[in-house]
C-alpha positions as CSV (number, residue, x, y, z in Angstrom):
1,X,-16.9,-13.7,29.7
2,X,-16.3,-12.5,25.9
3,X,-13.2,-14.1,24.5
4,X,-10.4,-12.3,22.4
5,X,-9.7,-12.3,18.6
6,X,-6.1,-12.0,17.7
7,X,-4.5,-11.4,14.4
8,X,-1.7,-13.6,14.2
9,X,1.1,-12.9,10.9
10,X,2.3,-15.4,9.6
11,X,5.6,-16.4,7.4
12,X,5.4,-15.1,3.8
13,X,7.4,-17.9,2.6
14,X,10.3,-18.8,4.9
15,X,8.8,-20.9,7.5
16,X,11.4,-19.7,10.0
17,X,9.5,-16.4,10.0
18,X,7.1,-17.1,12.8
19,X,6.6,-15.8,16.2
20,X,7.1,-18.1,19.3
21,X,4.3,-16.1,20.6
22,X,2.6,-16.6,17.2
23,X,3.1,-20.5,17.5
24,X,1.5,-20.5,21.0
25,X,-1.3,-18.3,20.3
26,X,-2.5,-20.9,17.2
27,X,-1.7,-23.8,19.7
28,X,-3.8,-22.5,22.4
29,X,-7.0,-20.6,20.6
30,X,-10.1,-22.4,20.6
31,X,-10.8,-21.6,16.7
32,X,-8.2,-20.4,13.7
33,X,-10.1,-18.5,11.4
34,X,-8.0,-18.9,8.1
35,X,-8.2,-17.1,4.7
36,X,-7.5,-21.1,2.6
37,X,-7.9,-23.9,5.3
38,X,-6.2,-25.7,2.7
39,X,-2.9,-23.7,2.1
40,X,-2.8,-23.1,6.3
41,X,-2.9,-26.7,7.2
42,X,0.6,-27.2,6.1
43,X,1.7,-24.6,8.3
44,X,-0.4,-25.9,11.2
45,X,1.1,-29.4,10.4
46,X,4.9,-27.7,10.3
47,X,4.5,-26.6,14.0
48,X,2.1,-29.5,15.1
49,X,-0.9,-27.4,15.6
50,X,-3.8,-29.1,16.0
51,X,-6.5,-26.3,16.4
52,X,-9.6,-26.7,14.5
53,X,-10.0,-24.5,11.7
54,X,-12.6,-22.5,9.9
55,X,-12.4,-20.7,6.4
56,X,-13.1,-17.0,6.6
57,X,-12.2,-15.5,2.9
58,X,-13.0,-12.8,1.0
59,X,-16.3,-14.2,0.0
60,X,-17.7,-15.0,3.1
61,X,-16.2,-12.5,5.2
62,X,-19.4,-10.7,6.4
63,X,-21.5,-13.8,7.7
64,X,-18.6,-15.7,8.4
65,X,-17.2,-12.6,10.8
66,X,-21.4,-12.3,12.0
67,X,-20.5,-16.2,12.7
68,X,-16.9,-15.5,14.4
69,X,-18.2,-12.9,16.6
70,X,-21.0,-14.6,18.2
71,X,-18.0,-16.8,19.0
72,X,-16.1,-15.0,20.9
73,X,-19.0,-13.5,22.6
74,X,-19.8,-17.0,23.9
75,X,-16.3,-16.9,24.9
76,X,-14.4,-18.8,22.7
77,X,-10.7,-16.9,21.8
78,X,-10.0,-16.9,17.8
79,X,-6.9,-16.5,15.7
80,X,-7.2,-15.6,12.3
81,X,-4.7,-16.2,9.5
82,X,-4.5,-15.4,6.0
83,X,-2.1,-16.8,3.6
84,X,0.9,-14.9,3.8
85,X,1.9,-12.0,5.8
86,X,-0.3,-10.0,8.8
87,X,-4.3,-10.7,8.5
88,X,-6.0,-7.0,7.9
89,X,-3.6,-6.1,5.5
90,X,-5.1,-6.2,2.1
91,X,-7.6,-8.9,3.0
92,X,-10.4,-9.7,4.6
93,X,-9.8,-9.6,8.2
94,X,-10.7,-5.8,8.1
95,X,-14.1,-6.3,8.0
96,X,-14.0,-9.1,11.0
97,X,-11.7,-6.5,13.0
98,X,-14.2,-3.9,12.5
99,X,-17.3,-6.3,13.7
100,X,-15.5,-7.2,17.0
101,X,-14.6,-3.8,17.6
102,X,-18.5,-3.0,17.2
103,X,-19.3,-5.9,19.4
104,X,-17.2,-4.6,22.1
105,X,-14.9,-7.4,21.8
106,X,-11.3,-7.0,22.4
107,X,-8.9,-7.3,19.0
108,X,-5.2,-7.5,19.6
109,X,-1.9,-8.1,17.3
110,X,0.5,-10.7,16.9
111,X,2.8,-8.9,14.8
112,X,5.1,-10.5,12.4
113,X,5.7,-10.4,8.4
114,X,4.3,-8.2,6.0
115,X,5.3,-8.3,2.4
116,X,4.7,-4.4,1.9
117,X,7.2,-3.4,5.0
118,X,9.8,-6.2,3.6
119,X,10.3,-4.7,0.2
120,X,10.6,-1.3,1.2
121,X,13.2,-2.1,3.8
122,X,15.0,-3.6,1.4
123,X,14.3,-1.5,-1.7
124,X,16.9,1.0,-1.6
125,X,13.9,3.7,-2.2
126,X,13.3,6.3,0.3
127,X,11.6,4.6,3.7
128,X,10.3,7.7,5.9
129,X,6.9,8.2,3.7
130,X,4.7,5.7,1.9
131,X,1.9,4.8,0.3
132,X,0.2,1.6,0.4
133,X,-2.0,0.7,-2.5
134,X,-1.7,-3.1,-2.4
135,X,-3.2,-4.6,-5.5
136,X,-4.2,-2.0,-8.2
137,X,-8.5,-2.2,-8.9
138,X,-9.3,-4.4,-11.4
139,X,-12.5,-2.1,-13.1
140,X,-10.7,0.0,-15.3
141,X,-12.5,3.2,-14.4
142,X,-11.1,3.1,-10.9
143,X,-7.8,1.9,-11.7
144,X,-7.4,5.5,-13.8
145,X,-8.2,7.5,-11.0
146,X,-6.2,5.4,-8.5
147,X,-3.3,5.9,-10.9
148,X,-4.2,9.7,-11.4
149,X,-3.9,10.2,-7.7
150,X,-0.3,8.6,-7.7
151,X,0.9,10.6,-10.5
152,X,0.8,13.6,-7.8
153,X,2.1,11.5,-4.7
154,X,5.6,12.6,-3.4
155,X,5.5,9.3,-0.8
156,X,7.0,6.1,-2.0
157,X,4.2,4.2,-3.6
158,X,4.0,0.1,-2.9
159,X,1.6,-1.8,-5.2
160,X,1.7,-5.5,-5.1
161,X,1.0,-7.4,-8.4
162,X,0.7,-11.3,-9.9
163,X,3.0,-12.1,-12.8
164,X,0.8,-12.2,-15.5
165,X,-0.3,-9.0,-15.1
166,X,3.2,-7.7,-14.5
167,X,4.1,-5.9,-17.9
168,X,1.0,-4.3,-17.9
169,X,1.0,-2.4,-14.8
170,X,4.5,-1.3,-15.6
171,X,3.1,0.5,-18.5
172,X,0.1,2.2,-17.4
173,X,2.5,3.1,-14.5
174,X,5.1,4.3,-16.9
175,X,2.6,6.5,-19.0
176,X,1.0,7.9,-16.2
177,X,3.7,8.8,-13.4
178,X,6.0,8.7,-15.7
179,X,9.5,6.7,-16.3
180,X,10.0,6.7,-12.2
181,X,12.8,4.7,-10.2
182,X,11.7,1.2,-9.3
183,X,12.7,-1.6,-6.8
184,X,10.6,-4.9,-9.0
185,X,10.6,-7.4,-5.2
186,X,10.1,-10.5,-6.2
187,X,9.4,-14.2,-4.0
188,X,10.2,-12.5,-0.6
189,X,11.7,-14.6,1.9
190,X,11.9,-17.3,-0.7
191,X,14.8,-19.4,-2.5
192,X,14.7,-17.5,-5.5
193,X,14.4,-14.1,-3.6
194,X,15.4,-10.8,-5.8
195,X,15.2,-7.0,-5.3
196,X,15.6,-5.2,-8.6
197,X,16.2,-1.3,-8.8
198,X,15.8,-0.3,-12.2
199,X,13.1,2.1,-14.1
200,X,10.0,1.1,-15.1
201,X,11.6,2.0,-19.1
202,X,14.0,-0.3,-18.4
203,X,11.7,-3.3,-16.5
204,X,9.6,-3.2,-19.1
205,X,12.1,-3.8,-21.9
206,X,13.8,-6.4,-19.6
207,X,10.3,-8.6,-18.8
208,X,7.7,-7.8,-21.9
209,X,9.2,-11.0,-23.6
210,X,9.9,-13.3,-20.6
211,X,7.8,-15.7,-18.8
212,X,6.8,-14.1,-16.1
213,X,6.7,-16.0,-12.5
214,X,6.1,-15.4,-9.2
215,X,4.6,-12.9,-7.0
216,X,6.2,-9.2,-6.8
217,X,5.8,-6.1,-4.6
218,X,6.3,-2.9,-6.7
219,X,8.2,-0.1,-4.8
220,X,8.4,3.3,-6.9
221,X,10.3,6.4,-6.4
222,X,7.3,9.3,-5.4
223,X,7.4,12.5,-7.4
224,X,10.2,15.0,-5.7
225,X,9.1,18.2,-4.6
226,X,11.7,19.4,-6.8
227,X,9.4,18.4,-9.6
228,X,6.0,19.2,-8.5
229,X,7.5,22.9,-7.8
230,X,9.0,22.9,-11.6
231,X,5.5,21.6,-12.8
232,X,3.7,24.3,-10.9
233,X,6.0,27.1,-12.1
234,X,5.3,25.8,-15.6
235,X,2.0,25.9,-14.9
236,X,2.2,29.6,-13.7
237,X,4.0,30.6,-17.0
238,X,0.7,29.7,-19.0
239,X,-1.0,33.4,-17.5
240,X,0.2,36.8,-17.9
241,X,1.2,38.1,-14.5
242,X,-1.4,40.4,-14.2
243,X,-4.1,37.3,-14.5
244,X,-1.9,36.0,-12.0
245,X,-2.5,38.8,-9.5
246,X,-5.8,38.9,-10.2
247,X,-6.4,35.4,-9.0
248,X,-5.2,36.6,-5.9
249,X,-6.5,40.2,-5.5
250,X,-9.9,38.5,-5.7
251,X,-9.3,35.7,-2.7
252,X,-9.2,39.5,-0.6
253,X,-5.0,40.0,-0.6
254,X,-3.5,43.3,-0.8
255,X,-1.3,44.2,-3.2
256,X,1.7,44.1,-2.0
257,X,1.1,40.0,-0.7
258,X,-0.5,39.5,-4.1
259,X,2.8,40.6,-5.1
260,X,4.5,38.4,-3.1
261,X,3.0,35.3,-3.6
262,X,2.9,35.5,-7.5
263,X,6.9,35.6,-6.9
264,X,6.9,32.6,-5.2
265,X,4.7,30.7,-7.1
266,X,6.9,32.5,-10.5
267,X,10.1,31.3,-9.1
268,X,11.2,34.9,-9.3
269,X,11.5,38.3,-6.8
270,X,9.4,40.6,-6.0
271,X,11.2,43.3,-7.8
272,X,10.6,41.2,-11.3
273,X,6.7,40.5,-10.3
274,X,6.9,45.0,-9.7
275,X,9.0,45.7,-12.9
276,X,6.2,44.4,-14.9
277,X,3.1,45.0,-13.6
278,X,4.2,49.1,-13.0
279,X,6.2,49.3,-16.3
């Protein structure tokens, strides 16, 4: 029979943020797939785990997952690690997750930390709706779009970043979304540990002449649909009203709803939209 890969999180820096469950599953899988065999030994050593290990990392991870899979198929069950945090999540166990799957084999979860999910729950930005864009694309091209698309977002946006590239995402964020409300996360879990609310103006100032250090979690503020519907009404007041209808009276509305929308999207009543367009 075909064994079972499982996904095991793992602390993001407090050590004390493992799983039981997570402990037993590395103790007891035949293989641990792991994202820097060096950085996970010290873990494995913490909790006396003696499993073997492999290195499965972002530039192996399509002949390495070929290699996990055939694995498990011979029935050997595999845990897979990555440095910090839940594997799949912004690294490379996606693509072994999505071989398995292919394979028929079964994939399961041992949930546990996950940097993104700690600094929102401790951000003090809204929680309900957000978007995860891990670590911004390095090819400039792509970043712009990326950071087009956000411009527009209404979610709370979380963007993870390394410290010497820290000032400089702050201010292509800044020029392109705008002076937004920020929670900076830095060190999670760790000694030195912080959660700063600020704005990116104010960040900015704060950490343009520092010495940057450690690794942070950006969580910013989304655009309020109070301000995409002031945007869009400015946007409106660039036509005449009658341009405005038109747009409408061509998509196949009557009157009367062309009418009716153009006062909505005008921010102003029917009557108004009628006073002009019959003066």
């Amino acid at each position: 029979m075909a064994g079972k890969l499982y996904l095991v999180a793992t602390p993001i820096g407090n050590l004390e943020d493992i799983t039981f469950r997570a402990i037993r599953i590395l103790r007891e899988a035949d293989l641990i797939g792991a994202e820097d065999t060096r950085h996970s030994i010290r873990l494995l050593n913490h909790f006396n785990i003696k499993t073997p290990m492999t290195s499965y990392h972002e530039f192996n991870k399509i002949e390495k997952a070929k290699y996990l899979v055939g694995e498990i198929l011979a029935g050997k069950n595999i845990a897979v690690i990555t440095d910090a945090g839940t594997p799949g999540i912004s690294d490379p166990g996606e693509e072994l997750v999505k071989q398995c799957i292919e394979a028929g084999i079964e994939v399961t979860s041992v949930p546990g930390p996950a940097a993104c999910i700690t600094a929102l729950t401790m951000s003090g930005q809204s929680t309900r709706r957000f978007a995860f864009e891990a670590f911004l694309p390095y090819d400039k091209k792509e970043r712009g779009l990326i950071l087009e698309q956000l411009k527009e977002e209404t979610r709370t946006i979380i963007i993870y970043e390394a410290p010497h590239r820290l000032v400089k995402t702050l201010e292509e964020l800044r020029d392109i979304l705008g002076d937004r409300d920020i929670t900076l996360c830095r060190e999670l879990t760790k000694l030195h540990e912080s959660a700063e609310k600020s704005t990116l103006s104010l960040l900015i100032d704060k950490y343009k002449n520092c010495d940057v250090k450690g690794e942070y979690v950006l969580v910013i503020a989304g655009k309020t649909f109070e301000e995409k519907r002031r945007e869009e009404i400015a946007s409106f007041q660039e036509i005449t009203v009658e341009e405005h209808m038109a747009i409408y009276e061509a998509k196949g509305m009557d009157r009367k709803e062309a009418m009716k929308q153009v006062a909505r999207d005008r921010g102003v009543s029917k009557r108004d939209i009628y006073n002009i367009i019959c003066k």
